[in-house]
Steps between C-alpha positions, in 0.01 A plus 500: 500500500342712180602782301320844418640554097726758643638175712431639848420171759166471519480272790411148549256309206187502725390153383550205762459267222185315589343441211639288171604694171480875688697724697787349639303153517623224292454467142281151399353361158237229433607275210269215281699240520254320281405273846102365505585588944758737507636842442862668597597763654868655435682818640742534167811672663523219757376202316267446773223260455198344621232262358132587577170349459318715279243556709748650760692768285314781650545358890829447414556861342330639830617314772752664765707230586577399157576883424725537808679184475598584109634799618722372759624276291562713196852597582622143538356391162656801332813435648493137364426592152755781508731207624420279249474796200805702565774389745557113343833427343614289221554128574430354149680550169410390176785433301511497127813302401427539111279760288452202282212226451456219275155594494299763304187517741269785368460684853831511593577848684861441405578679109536257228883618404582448874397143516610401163883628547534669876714502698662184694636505855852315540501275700793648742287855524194332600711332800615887559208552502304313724788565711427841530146452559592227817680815650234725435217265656763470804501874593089484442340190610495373846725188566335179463234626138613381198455766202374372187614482197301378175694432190230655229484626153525525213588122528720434799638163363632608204796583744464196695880471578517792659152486678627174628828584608323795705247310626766217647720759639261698729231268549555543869528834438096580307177346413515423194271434209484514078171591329548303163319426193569172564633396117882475669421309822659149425539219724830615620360857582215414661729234750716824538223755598291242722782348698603857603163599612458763229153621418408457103195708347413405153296661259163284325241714385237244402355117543580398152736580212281677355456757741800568638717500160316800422701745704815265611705391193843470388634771255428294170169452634466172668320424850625376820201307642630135525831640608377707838263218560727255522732678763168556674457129554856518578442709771187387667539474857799759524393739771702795343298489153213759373378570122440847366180547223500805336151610447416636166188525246675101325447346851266671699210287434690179658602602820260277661671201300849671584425411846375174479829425299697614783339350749556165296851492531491687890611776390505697844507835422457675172413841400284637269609869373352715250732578230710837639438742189837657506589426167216552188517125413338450849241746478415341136378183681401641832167358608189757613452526883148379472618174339829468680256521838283233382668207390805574796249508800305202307900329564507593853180319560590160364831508682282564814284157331820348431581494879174372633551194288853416572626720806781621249554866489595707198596846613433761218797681673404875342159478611619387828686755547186721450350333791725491723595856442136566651521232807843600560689737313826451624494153422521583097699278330477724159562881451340540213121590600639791813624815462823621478517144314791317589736548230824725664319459856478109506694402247706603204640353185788440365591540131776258321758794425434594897249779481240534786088559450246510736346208357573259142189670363727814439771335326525655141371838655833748608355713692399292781879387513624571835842429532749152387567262764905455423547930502218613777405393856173357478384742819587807253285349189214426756502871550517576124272707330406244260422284813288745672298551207382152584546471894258865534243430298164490709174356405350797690689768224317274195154618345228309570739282751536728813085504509433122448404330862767209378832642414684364792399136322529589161839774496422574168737310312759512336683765430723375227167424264350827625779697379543330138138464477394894615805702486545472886566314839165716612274364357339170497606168324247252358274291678338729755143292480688205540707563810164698622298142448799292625408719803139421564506114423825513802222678760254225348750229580529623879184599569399122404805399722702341181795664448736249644441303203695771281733579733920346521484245822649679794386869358382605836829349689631822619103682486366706793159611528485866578109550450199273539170519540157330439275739610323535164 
C-alpha cells in the first residue's frame, strides 16, 4: 500500500515487479571484479549473487526467469541474513585474566599504564567465574555445543596458575584456547595446553628478526623472534595451532615471505590482520590501503602456489572468512567483516576485575562497559546500552557503506577503531579499499573454480545450495 502526504491509503503499488532495479522489481548491481571473463551481479540487501560472462550482463539484466526467480527467492535470503545479523547469541568469550604484558608491542589497543601495572585476576575469581559463565551457556546453548572460551590479552600467561587451574577444572565444560605471545610457553606449558586439546594462537609478525622485532619487543626493548620460533617448531603438527601477523608499514613488504615461513614449519592456519588503529601508536605505523592490497593479495597467491607444489594448505583464516562469507554466509567463522559485528551478539569479553565489553578491542574505553560478570546477569548486560551501541549498528546507517554493492561482505569494520579513529561507531574504520579488493580477488577465486584452496577442510559440511544456475 502507498500514502498521499496527508497519509490517506492510496491503494496497492501498481508495479508487478518485472523488471530489475524499478518498481517493486528487485534491486541488482554489476560489479568489476577485475576478471579477464567475468562480471558480478549483487542485490546488496540480500547478498545475492551471480557470476556472469561479460558478454551476458545485459541478457542477464533482461531476462524473465532470472527476474522472477530472484524475486521469489528474495524473502528467504533476507530472512537468512536477518538470521545470521540479528537473532545469534553469544557462545564465545574472550577472557582477559591480566591487564598486564611482558611485552611493549607498538600497536597494542590495550593503554600502556594498563599493561604495565593492571589489574590481575585471582585465581579463585576466575574459577567463579567461569563458573558463572558454564551456567549462563546452559540456559543459552542447546545441549550437546560446547561454548568457547579463549584465554587472551594483555598476556594471558602471566596468570598461568590461574588460567591453568580454570582450564583443568571445566575442560569438559568449554573449548578452550590461549592466544599468547609465545615468550612464556615452556616445555611444561606447552605438554599442559596440547594434552588437553587446547587451541594456542601465537603472535609472529615477520620471517626474520629483523622484521618482526620492530613492533613485538619486550619493555627494555629486546625482540622475541628466536623465542616464538622455537615454540613454533614445537608445535608443528598440533592440529589446534594458528599464528597471528599484524600487518603494518615495518612488515608489509614481506608478507609473501611471511607465508612461505609458515608454510615451512605447517603452520595450518594463520591470519594476517591489519593493525586495528584504536590506539594512535597503531595509526602511526598503519600501512596505506593501496600497499596493504598489494603485497597481501601478492601472499594469497603464493599460498595458492604453495599448495600446487606440496598439496599442503595454509588457510589465511581472515581472508577466508571473506570468502566464505560470499559462498556461504552462515558458515563465517569470524565476525569481524558483518554487520552488527560480533562483539555483544557473538561473543563478549571479559575483563580481569570482571567487567563485560562487547569485544577486547573496547577494553580501556568505559563507555562501552556493559555490566560485571560477578554483580549482573549476563542476559541484562547483553541488553545494555553500552552493548547495543555495538549489537545496532548497521552497515546500511554508515555513509558511503549503505550504497556500496558489497556491504554484506565487507560490514564495515570495526567499530571500536571507527569510534577512536572518527569520533563515532557510524562511521567507517580503516581499510575500506582493502576489504573492497579482498572482495573482488574472492569472486576471481570462484569464478576460476579455486576457492577450496583457501578455504578450512570441511567448510561446506553443513552447506545447502539455495540458488544455482548456469544459464549465463
Amino acid at each position: 500500500m502507498t500514502e498521499d502526504p496527508s497519509g490517506q491509503s492510496l491503494g496497492a503499488a501498481p508495479s508487478r515487479g518485472r523488471f530489475y532495479n524499478s518498481g517493486t522489481g528487485p534491486s541488482i548491481l554489476p560489479l568489476d571484479i577485475g576478471h579477464q571473463k567475468y562480471a558480478a551481479l549483487l542485490a546488496p540487501d540480500t547478498a545475492f549473487w551471480m557470476l556472469i560472462r561479460k558478454e551476458k550482463l545485459v541478457e542477464a539484466l533482461t531476462d524473465a526467469n532470472l527476474i522472477s526467480t530472484q524475486r521469489d527467492k528474495a524473502g528467504e535470503f533476507a530472512r537468512e541474513m536477518d538470521a545470521l545479523r540479528f537473532h545469534l547469541q553469544p557462545s564465545a568469550v574472550y577472557f582477559n585474566p591480566t591487564e598486564r604484558c611482558n611485552l611493549n608491542c607498538s600497536y597494542c589497543y590495550i593503554p600502556e599504564e594498563m599493561r604495565k601495572s593492571g589489574a590481575q585476576m585471582p585465581a579463585d575469581k576466575l574459577l567463579e567465574a567461569l563458573a558463572r559463565l558454564r551456567e549462563y551457556f546452559k540456559r543459552t546453548m542447546s545441549e550437546g555445543r560446547l561454548p568457547q572460551v579463549v584465554f587472551h590479552g594483555a598476556e594471558p600467561l602471566l596468570n598461568r596458575e590461574a588460567v591453568f587451574a580454570g582450564i583443568e577444572e571445566f575442560r569438559n565444560d568449554f573449548r578452550f584456547g590461549v592466544q599468547t605471545n609465545a615468550t612464556l610457553l615452556d616445555d611444561e606449558a606447552l605438554d599442559f595446553l596440547t594434552s588437553r586439546g587446547v587451541g594456542i594462537g601465537i603472535s609472529l609478525d615477520g620471517p626474520v628478526a629483523d622484521i618482526a622485532d620492530q613492533t613485538r619487543k619486550t619493555w627494555s626493548g629486546d625482540g622475541t623472534f628466536p623465542a616464538v620460533v622455537n615454540t613454533i617448531k614445537k608445535l608443528t603438527g598440533y592440529e589446534g595451532f594458528n599464528v597471528i601477523a599484524t600487518i603494518t608499514e615495518k612488515n608489509v613488504e614481506c608478507l609473501t615471505q611471511l607465508v612461505e615461513f609458515f608454510h615451512k614449519y605447517e603452520v595450518p592456519v594463520c591470519l594476517l590482520n591489519v593493525v586495528r588503529c584504536t590506539l594512535p601508536g597503531a595509526r602511526e605505523i598503519r600501512a596505506e590501503d593501496e600497499v596493504v592490497t598489494k603485497h597481501f593479495l601478492a601472499a594469497l597467491d603464493r599460498t595458492y602456489e604453495l599448495f600446487l607444489e606440496t598439496g599442503r594448505k595454509l588457510v589465511v583464516a581472515n581472508f577466508a572468512n571473506v570468502l566464505v562469507g560470499i559462498i556461504a554466509p552462515t558458515a563465517r567463522r569470524l565476525m569481524c567483516d558483518i554487520s552488527p559485528c560480533g562483539g555483544g551478539r557473538c561473543f563478549l569479553a571479559l575483563a580481569p576485575n570482571g567487567d563485560l565489553f562487547p569485544c577486547s578491542e573496547f577494553i580501556g574505553l568505559p563507555e562501552f562497559k556493559g555490566g560485571n560478570l560477578f554483580q549482573d546477569r549476563i542476559e541484562q548486560v547483553l541488553e545494555s546500552q553500552a552493548f547495543n551501541k555495538i549489537t545496532r549498528r548497521r552497515v546500511e546507517d554508515i555513509e558511503p557503506c549503505r550504497r556500496c554493492a558489497i556491504r554484506h561482505f565487507c560490514g564495515a569494520p570495526c567499530p571500536a577503531e571507527a569510534h577512536e579513529m572518527n569520533g563515532s561507531i557510524q562511521t567507517t574504520g580503516a581499510y575500506c579499499e582493502f576489504y573492497e579488493e579482498q572482495v573482488r580477488y574472492a569472486f576471481r577465486l570462484i569464478a576460476d573454480g579455486r576457492e577450496n584452496v583457501f578455504l578450512w577442510d570441511g567448510w561446506d559440511k553443513d552447506a545447502q545450495t539455495t540458488f544455482d544456475t548456469d544459464m549465463f
